[in-house]
VEXNUZA-241837 format. One record per atom (N, C-alpha, C): x negated, y, z negated; atom name. Coordinates in nm, 4 decimals. Layout:
N
((X, Y, Z), CA)
...
This chain:
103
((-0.0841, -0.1172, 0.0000), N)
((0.0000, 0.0000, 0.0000), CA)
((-0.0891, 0.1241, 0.0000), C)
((-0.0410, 0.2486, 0.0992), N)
((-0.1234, 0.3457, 0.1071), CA)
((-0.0696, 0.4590, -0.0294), C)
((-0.1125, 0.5183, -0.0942), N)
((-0.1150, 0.6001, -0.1436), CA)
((-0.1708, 0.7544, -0.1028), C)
((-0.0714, 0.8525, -0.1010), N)
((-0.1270, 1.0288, -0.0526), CA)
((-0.0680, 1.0840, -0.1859), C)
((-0.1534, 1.1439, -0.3102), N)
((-0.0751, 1.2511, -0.3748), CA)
((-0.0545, 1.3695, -0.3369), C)
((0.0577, 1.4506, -0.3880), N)
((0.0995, 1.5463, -0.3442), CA)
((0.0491, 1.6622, -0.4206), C)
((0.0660, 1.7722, -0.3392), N)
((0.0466, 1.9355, -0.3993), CA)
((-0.1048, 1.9027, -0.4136), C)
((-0.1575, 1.9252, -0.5487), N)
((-0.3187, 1.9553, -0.6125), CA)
((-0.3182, 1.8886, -0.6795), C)
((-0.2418, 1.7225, -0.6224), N)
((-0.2764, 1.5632, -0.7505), CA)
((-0.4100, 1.5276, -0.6654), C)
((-0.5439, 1.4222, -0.7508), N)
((-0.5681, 1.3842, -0.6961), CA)
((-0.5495, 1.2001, -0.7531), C)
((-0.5777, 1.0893, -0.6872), N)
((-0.5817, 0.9662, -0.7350), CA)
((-0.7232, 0.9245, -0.7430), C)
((-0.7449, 0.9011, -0.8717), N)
((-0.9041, 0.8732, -0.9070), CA)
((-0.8717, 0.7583, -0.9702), C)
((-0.9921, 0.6669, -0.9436), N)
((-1.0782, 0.5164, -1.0113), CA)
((-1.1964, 0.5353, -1.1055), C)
((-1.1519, 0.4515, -1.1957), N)
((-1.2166, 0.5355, -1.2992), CA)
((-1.3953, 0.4489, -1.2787), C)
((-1.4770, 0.4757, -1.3635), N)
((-1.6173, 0.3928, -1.3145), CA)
((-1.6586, 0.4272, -1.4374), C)
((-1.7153, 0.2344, -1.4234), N)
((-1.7021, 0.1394, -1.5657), CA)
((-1.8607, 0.2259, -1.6210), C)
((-1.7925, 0.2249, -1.7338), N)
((-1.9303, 0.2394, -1.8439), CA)
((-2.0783, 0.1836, -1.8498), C)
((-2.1619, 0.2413, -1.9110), N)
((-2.2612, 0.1438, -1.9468), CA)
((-2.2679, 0.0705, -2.0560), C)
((-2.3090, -0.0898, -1.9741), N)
((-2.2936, -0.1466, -2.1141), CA)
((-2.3765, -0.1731, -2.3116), C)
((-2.4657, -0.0867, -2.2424), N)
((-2.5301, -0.0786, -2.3417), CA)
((-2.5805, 0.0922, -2.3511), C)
((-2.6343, 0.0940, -2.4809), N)
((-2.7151, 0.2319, -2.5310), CA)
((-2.8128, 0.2770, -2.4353), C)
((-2.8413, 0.3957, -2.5011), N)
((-3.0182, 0.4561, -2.4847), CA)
((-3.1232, 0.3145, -2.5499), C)
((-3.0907, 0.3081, -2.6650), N)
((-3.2013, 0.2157, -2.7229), CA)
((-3.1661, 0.0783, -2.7133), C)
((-3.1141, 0.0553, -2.6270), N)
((-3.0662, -0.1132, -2.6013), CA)
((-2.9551, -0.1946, -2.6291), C)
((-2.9121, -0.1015, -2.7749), N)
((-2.7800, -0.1823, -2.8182), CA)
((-2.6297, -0.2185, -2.7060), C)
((-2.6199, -0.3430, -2.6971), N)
((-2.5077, -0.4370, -2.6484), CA)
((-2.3536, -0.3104, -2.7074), C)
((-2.3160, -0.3049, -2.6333), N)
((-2.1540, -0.2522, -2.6532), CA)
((-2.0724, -0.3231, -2.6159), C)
((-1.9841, -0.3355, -2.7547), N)
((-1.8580, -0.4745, -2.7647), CA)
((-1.7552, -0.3984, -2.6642), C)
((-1.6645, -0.4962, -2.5873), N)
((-1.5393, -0.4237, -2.4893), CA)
((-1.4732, -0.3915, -2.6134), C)
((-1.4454, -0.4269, -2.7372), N)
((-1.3434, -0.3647, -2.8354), CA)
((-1.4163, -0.1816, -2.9101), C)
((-1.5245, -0.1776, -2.8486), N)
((-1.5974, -0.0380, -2.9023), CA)
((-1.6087, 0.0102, -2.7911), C)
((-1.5730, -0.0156, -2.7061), N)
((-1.5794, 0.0980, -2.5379), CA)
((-1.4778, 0.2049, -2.5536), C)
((-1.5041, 0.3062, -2.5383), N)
((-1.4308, 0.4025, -2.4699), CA)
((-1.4012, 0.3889, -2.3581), C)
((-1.2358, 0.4279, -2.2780), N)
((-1.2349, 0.4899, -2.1433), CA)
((-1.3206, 0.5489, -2.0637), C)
((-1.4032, 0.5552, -2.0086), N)
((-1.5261, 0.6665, -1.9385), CA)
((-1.4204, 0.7593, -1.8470), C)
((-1.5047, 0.9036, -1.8814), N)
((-1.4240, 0.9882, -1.8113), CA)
((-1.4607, 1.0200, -1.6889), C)
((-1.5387, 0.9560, -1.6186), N)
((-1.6238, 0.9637, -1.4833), CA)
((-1.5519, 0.8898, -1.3844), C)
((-1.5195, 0.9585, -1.2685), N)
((-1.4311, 0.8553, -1.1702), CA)
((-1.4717, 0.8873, -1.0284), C)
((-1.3894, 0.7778, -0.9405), N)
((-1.4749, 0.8639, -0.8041), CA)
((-1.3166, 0.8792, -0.7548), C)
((-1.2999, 0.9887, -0.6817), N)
((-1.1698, 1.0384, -0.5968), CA)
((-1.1327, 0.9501, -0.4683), C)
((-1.0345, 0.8707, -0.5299), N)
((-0.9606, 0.8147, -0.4065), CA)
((-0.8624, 0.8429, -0.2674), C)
((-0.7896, 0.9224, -0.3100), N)
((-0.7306, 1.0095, -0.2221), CA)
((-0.7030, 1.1967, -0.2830), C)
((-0.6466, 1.2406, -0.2207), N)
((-0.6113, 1.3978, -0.3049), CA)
((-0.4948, 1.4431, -0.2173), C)
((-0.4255, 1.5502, -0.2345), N)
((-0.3293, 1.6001, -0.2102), CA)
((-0.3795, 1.7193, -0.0978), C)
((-0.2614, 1.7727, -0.0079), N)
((-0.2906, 1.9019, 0.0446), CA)
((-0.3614, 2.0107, -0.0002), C)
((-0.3027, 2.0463, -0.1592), N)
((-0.3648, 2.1422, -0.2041), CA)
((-0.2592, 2.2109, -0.2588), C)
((-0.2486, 2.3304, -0.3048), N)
((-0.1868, 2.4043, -0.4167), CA)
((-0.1194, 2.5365, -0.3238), C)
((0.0113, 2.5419, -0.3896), N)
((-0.0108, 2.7457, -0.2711), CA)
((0.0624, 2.8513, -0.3315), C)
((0.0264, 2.9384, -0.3208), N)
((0.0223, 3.0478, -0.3952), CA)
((0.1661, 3.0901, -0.4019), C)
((0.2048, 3.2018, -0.4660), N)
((0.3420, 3.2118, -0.4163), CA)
((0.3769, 3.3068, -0.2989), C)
((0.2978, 3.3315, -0.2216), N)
((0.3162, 3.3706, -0.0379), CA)
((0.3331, 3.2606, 0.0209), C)
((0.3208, 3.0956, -0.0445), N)
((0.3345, 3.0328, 0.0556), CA)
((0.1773, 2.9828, 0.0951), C)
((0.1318, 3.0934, 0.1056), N)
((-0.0618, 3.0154, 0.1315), CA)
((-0.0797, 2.9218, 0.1024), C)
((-0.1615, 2.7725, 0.1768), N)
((-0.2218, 2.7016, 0.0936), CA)
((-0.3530, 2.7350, 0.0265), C)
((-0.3844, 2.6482, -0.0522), N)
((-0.4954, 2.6606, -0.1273), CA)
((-0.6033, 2.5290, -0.1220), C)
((-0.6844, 2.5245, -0.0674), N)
((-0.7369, 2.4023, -0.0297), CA)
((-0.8105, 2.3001, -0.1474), C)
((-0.8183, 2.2325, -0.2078), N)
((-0.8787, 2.1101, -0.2969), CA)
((-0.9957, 2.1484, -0.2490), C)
((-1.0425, 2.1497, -0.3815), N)
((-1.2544, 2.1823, -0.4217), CA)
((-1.2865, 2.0220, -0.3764), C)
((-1.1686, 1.9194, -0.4175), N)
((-1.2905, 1.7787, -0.3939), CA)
((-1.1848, 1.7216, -0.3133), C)
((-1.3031, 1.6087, -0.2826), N)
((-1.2830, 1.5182, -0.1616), CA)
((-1.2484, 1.3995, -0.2048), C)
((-1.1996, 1.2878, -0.0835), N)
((-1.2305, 1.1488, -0.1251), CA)
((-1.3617, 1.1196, -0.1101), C)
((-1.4001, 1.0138, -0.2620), N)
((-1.5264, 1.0336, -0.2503), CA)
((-1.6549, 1.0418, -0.3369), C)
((-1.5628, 1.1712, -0.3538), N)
((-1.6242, 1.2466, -0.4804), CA)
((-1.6550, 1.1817, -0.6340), C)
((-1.7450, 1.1812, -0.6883), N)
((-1.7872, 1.1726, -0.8414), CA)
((-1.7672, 1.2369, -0.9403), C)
((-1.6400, 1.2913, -1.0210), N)
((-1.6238, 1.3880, -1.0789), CA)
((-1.6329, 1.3483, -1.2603), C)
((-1.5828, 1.4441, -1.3296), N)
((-1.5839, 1.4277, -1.5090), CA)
((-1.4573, 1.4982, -1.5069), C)
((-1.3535, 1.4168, -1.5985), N)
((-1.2602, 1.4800, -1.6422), CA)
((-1.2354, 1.4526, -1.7647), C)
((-1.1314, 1.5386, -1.8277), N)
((-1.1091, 1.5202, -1.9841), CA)
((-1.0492, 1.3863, -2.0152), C)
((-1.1017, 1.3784, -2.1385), N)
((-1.0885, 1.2291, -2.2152), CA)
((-0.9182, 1.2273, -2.2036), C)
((-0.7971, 1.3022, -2.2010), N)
((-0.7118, 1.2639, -2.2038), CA)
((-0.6149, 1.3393, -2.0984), C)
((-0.6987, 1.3730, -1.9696), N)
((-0.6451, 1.3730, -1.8224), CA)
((-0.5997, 1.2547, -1.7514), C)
((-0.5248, 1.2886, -1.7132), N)
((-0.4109, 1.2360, -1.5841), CA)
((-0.3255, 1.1286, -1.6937), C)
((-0.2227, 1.0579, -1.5723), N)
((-0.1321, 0.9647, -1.6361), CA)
((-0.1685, 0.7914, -1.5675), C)
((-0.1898, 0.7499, -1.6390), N)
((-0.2399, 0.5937, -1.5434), CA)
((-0.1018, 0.5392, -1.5130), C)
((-0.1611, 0.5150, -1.4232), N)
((-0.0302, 0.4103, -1.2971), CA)
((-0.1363, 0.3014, -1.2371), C)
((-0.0795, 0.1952, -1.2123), N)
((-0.1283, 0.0521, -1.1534), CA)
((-0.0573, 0.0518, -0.9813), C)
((-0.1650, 0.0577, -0.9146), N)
((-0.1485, 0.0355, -0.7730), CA)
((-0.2029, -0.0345, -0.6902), C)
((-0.1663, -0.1475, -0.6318), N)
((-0.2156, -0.2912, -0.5294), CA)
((-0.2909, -0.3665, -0.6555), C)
((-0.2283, -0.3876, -0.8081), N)
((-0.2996, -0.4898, -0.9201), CA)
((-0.3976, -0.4085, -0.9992), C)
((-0.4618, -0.2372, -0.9068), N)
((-0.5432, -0.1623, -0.9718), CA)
((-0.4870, -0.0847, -1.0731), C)
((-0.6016, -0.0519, -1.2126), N)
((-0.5167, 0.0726, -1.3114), CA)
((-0.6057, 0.2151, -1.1975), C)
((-0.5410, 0.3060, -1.1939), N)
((-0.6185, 0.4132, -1.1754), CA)
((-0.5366, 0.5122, -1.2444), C)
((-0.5668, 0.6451, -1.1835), N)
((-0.5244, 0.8009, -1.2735), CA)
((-0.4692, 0.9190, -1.1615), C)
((-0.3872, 0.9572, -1.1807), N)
((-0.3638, 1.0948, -1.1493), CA)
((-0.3021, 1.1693, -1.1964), C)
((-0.3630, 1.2710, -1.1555), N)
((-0.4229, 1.4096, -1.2126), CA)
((-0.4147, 1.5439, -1.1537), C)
((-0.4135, 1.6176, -1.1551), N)
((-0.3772, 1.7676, -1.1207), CA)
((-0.5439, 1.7937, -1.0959), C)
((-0.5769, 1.8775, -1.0508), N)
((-0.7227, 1.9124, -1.0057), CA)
((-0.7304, 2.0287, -1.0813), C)
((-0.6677, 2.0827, -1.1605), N)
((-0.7110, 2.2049, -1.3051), CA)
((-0.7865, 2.0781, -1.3952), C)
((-0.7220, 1.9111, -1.3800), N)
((-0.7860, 1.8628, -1.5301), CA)
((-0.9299, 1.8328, -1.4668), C)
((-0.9935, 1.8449, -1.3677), N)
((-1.1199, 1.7694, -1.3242), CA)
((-1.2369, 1.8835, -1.3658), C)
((-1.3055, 1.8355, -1.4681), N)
((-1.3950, 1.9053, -1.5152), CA)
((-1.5432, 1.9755, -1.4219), C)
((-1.5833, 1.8594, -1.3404), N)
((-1.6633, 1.8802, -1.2368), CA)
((-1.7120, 1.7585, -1.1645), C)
((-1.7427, 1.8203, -1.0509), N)
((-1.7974, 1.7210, -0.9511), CA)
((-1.9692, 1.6762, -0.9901), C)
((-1.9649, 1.5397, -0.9568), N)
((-2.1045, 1.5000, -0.9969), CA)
((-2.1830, 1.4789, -0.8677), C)
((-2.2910, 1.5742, -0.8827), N)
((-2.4068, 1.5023, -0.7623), CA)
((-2.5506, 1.4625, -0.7694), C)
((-2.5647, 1.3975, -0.6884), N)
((-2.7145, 1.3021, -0.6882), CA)
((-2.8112, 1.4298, -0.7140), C)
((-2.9186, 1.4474, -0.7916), N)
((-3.0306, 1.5283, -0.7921), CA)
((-3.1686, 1.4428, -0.7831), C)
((-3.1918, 1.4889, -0.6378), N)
((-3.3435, 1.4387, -0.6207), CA)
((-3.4551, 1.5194, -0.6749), C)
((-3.5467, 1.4480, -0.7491), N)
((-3.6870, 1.5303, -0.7561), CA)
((-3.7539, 1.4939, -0.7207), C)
((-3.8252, 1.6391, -0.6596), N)
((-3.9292, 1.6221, -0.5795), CA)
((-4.0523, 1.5991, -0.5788), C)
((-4.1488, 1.5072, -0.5589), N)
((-4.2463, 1.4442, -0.5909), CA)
((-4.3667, 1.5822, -0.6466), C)
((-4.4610, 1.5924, -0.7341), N)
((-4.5095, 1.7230, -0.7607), CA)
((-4.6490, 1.6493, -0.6796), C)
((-4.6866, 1.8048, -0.5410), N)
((-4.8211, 1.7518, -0.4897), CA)
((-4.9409, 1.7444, -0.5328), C)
């Protein structure tokens, strides 16, 4: 089943935790948190002002973002849990930072 949210929803998958610490320690599934890190599955048109304007979505499908620990509403779609969400709750987009080798 295809899924499109509407207006400035987007549908995000959430992406699993690490399973362990900084210093090694094993994390039980009964001591996991939700992770608030997801990647954007689909998104909506966008938002519009009240002229009618649209307003175009900052993110993409795709995208790697952070949202708040108690953003969006989970719904189960094709057996999956995922989230959606309004694009005010998406805290920010995450991107790869390369460094550059020092000559």
């Amino acid at each position: 089943m295809a899924f499109t949210p509407l207006h400035d929803r987007v549908l995000v998958r959430r992406v699993e935790s690490e399973e362990k610490t900084a210093g090694g320690l094993i994390i039980p599934d009964s001591a996991k948190e939700k992770p608030s890190e997801g990647e954007v599955v689909s998104c909506g048109e966008g938002a519009r002002k009240d002229s009618g304007e649209l307003i175009p979505m900052a993110v993409n499908a795709g995208d790697r973002i952070l949202f708040g620990k108690w953003s969006g509403t989970e719904v189960t779609i094709d057996g999956e849990e995922m989230l959606i969400m309004k694009e005010s709750d998406i805290l920010g987009i995450i991107t790869d930072v390369k460094v550059a080798a020092a000559a």
